[in-house]
C-alpha positions as YAML, in Angstrom:
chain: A
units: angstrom
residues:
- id: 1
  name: UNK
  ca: [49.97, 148.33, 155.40]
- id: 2
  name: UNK
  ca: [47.29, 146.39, 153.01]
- id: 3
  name: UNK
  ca: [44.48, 145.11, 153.82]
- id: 4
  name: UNK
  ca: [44.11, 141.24, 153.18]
- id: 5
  name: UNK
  ca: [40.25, 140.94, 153.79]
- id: 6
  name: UNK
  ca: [38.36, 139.63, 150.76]
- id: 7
  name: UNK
  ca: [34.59, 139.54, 150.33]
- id: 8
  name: UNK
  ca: [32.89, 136.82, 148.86]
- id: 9
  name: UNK
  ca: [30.27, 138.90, 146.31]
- id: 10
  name: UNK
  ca: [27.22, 136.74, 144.52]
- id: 11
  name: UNK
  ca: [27.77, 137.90, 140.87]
- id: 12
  name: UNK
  ca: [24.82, 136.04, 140.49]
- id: 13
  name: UNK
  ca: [21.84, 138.28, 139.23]
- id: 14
  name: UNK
  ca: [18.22, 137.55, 138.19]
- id: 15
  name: UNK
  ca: [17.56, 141.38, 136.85]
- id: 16
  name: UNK
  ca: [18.81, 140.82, 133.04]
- id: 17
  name: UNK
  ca: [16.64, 138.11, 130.94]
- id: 18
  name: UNK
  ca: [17.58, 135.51, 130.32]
- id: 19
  name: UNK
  ca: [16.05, 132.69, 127.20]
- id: 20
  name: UNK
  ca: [16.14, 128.83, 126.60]
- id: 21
  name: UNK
  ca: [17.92, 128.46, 123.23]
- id: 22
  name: UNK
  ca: [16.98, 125.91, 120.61]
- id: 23
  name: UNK
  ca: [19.41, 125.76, 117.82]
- id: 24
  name: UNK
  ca: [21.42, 124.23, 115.47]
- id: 25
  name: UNK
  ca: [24.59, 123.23, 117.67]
- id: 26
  name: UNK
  ca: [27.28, 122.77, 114.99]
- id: 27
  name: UNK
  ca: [29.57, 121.33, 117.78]
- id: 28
  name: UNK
  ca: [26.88, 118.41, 118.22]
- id: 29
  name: UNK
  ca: [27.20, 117.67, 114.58]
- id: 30
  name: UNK
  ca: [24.31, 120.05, 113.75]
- id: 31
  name: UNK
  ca: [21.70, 118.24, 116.08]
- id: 32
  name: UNK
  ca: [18.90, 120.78, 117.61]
- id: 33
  name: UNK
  ca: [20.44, 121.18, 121.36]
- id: 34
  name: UNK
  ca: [18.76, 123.25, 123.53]
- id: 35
  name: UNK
  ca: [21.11, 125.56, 125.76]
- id: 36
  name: UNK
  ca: [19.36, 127.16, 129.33]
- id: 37
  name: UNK
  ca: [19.00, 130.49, 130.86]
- id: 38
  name: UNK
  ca: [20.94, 131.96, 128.01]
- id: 39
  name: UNK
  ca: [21.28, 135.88, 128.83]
- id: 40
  name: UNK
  ca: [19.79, 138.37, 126.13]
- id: 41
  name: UNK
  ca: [23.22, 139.72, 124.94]
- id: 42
  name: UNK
  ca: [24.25, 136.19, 123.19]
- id: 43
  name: UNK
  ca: [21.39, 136.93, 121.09]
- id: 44
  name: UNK
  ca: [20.66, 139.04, 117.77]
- id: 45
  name: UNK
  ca: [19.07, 139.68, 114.76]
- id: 46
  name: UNK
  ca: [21.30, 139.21, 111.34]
- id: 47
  name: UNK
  ca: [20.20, 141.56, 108.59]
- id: 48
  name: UNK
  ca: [17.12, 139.29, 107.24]
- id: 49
  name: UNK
  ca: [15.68, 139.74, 110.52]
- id: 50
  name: UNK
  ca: [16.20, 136.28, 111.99]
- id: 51
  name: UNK
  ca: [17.52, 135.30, 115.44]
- id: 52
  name: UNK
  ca: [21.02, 134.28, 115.49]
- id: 53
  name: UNK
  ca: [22.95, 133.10, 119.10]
- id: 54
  name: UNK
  ca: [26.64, 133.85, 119.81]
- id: 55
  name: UNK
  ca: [27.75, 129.71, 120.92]
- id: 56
  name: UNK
  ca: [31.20, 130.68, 121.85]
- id: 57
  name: UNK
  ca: [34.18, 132.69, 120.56]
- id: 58
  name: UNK
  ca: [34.73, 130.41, 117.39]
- id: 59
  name: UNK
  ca: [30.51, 129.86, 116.96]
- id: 60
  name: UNK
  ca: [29.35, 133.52, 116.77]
- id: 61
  name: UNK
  ca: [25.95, 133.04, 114.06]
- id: 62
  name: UNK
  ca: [24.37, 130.13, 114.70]
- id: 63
  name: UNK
  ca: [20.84, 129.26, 113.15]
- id: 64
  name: UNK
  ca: [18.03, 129.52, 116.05]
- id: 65
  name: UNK
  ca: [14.95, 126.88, 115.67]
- id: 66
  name: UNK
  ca: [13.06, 128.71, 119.21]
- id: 67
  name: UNK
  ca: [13.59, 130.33, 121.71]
- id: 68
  name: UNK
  ca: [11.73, 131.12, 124.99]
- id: 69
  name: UNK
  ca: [11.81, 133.55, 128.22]
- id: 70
  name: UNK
  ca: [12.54, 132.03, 131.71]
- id: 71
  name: UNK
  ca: [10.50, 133.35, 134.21]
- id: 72
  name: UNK
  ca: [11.70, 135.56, 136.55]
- id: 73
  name: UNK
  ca: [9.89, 133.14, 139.65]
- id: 74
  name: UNK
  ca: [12.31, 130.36, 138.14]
- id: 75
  name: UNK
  ca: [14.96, 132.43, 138.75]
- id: 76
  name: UNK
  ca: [14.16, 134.32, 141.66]
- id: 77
  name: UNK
  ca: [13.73, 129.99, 142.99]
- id: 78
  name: UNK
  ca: [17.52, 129.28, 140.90]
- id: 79
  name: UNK
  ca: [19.18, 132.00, 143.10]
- id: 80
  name: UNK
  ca: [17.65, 131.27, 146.61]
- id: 81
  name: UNK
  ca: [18.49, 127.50, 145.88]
- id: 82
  name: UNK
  ca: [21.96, 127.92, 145.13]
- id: 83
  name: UNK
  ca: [22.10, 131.03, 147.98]
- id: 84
  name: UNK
  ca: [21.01, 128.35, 150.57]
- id: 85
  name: UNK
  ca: [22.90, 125.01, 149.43]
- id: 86
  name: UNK
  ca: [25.72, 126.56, 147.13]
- id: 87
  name: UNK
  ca: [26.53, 125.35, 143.65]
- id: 88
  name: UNK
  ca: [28.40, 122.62, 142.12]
- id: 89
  name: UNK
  ca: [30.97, 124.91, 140.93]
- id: 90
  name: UNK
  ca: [32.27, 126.11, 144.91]
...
């Protein structure tokens, strides 16, 4: 006999940093774009030293103009919003 139960599980964590991204978006005809709460592993160093970001599977090196840290109390305030009224994406 199987059990049929699921549990609904919040993948949502606020323990890994995450960055606002300013960049080049070559998919936005090379306008600056700025992406949110990007997490840290979408971004790295090329061997000059600069800051590259990972787009998507086609964009991996695209040219970085800034980027900056969210805070942890904006997204500590992120998750209990969307714990308490849900997300768009339900």
């Amino acid at each position: 006999m199987t059990n049929n139960n699921t549990t609904k599980v919040n993948t949502m964590t606020t323990k890994t940093k995450q960055f606002d991204v300013t960049c080049i978006d070559p998919t936005w005809n090379n306008r600056e774009v700025t992406h949110r709460s990007i997490s840290h592993d979408r971004l790295f160093q090329n061997d000059s030293g600069e800051t590259r970001f990972k787009l998507n599977h086609f964009y991996t090196d695209v040219e970085v103009v800034s980027v900056v840290e969210v805070s942890q109390d904006y997204l500590d305030a992120q998750l209990t919003y969307f714990t308490k009224y849900g997300t768009a994406n339900e």
